[in-house]
C-alpha positions, 0 to 999 in steps of 0.5 A: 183533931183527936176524938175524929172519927172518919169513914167512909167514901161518897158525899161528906157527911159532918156530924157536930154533937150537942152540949154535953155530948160526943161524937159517939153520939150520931153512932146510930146515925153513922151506921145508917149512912156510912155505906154511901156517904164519908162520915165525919164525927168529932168529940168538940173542943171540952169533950172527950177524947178531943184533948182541948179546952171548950171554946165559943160557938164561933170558935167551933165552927171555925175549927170545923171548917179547918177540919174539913179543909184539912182533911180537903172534902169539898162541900159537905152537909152538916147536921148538928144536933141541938147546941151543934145546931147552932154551931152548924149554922155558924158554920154554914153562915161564915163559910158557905162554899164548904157547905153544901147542905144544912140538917138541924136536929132539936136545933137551938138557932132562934132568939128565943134559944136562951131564955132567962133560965140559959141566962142565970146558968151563964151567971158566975156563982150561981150559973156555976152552982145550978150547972153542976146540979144539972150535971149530976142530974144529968150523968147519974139521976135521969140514966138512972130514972131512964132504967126504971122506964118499964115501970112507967104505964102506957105512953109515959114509958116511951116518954121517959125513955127518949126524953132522958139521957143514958149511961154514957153520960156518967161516963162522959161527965165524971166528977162536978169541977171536971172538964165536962162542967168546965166545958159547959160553963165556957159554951153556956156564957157562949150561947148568951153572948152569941145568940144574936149572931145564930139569928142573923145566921139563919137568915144568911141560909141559902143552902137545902136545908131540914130541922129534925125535931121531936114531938115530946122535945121539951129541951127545943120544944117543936113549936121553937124547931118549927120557927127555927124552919120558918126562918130558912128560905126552902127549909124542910120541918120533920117532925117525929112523933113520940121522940124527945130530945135525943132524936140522934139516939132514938129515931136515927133512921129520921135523921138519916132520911134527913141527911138524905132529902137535901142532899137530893135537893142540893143535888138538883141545885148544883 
């Protein structure tokens, strides 16, 4: 796969990005554990350097578990952040001897992941419309807010801070009818068709496993992240005080105590 990053020697790491998003993504992360850990990150079917069109859910996780096989890792613990999370899951639920531990960050994965709003973006026309709006708020306007956050007084500094995107999305998401926005079309009809397969996934779980949310996550709000949990047998909830939604960005050092908590407990398990 193109867009791969592979480094590293130990226990293998896998790291799936979000909707939009990189593999460049779980940088931060990456650097906190590659010492001891193989870490792979890859730019997912529609994003960046990974030279493919954007593909289902389903699709996804089976394309990583093809990696994993190819690249002949064994058991590895995957981590997906927010719609990774639920690519993650697939993952874990279709091939669960590659799967040796399961970390869920701002983790879409219950029912109420698509909601009516999920639901008109995954529309022909008028999805197509809002998406693009979203996209352009996404690459220029929140970057844009998010560099002003200084301005901002007390705690809604912090806030706007960890809860909006930063530069890089503008690079990644480019012009509205660019790949970017045709990758996130194809995943958001994706989400709505495939939401009920996620469901039964996470019932299938029976690895260690850990839902990383933050507290002023307003994209998979905590009380979502805390039944997402619930719903897997053993399953570890983190919550991080004063983080929003780019948990990997903001507070990777969490995420990496994650990664590391439920490898302990699968290692006390194998």
């Amino acid at each position: 796969m193109q867009g791969l990053v592979d480094r590293g020697r130990g226990p293998v790491v896998l790291l799936v990005h979000g909707q939009p998003g990189l593999g460049s993504d779980w940088d931060l992360v990456r650097e906190r554990i590659e010492d001891d850990h193989r870490v792979l990150s890859v730019d997912r079917p529609g994003y960046g350097a990974s030279g493919q069109a954007a593909v289902s859910m389903t699709r996804n996780a089976e394309m990583l578990a093809g990696l994993l096989t190819s690249r002949r890792t064994g058991p590895a613990t995957i981590v997906g952040h927010s719609y990774g999370g639920g690519i993650a899951l697939l993952l874990a639920a279709r091939h669960p001897k590659q799967v040796r531990a399961v970390v869920l960050v701002s983790s879409i994965g219950c029912s109420d992941s698509v909601t009516a709003f999920d639901k008109v973006l995954a529309t022909p026309g008028v999805g197509d419309a809002l998406a693009a709006a979203g996209l352009f708020a996404l690459g220029y306007l929140l970057p844009q807010l998010r560099r002003h956050a200084s301005r901002f007084p007390g705690d809604s500094a912090r806030w706007v801070t960890t809860s909006l995107p930063d530069h890089r999305y503008a690079a990644m998401i480019g012009g509205i009818g660019g790949a970017t926005w045709r990758a996130f079309q194809v995943e958001q009809r994706a989400l709505v068709d495939e939401v009920a397969g996620l469901s039964d996934a996470v019932r299938s779980i029976a690895v260690p496993a850990a839902v990383v949310t933050g507290t002023w996550d307003v994209v998979v709000p905590p009380s979502e992240a805390a039944r997402l949990a619930a719903g897997i047998k053993g399953a570890g909830l983190v919550l991080v005080a004063r983080t929003g939604h780019f948990v990997p960005r903001d507070a990777p050092g969490a995420v990496a105590g994650a990664i590391r908590h439920v490898e302990a407990k699968a290692s006390t398990v194998s």
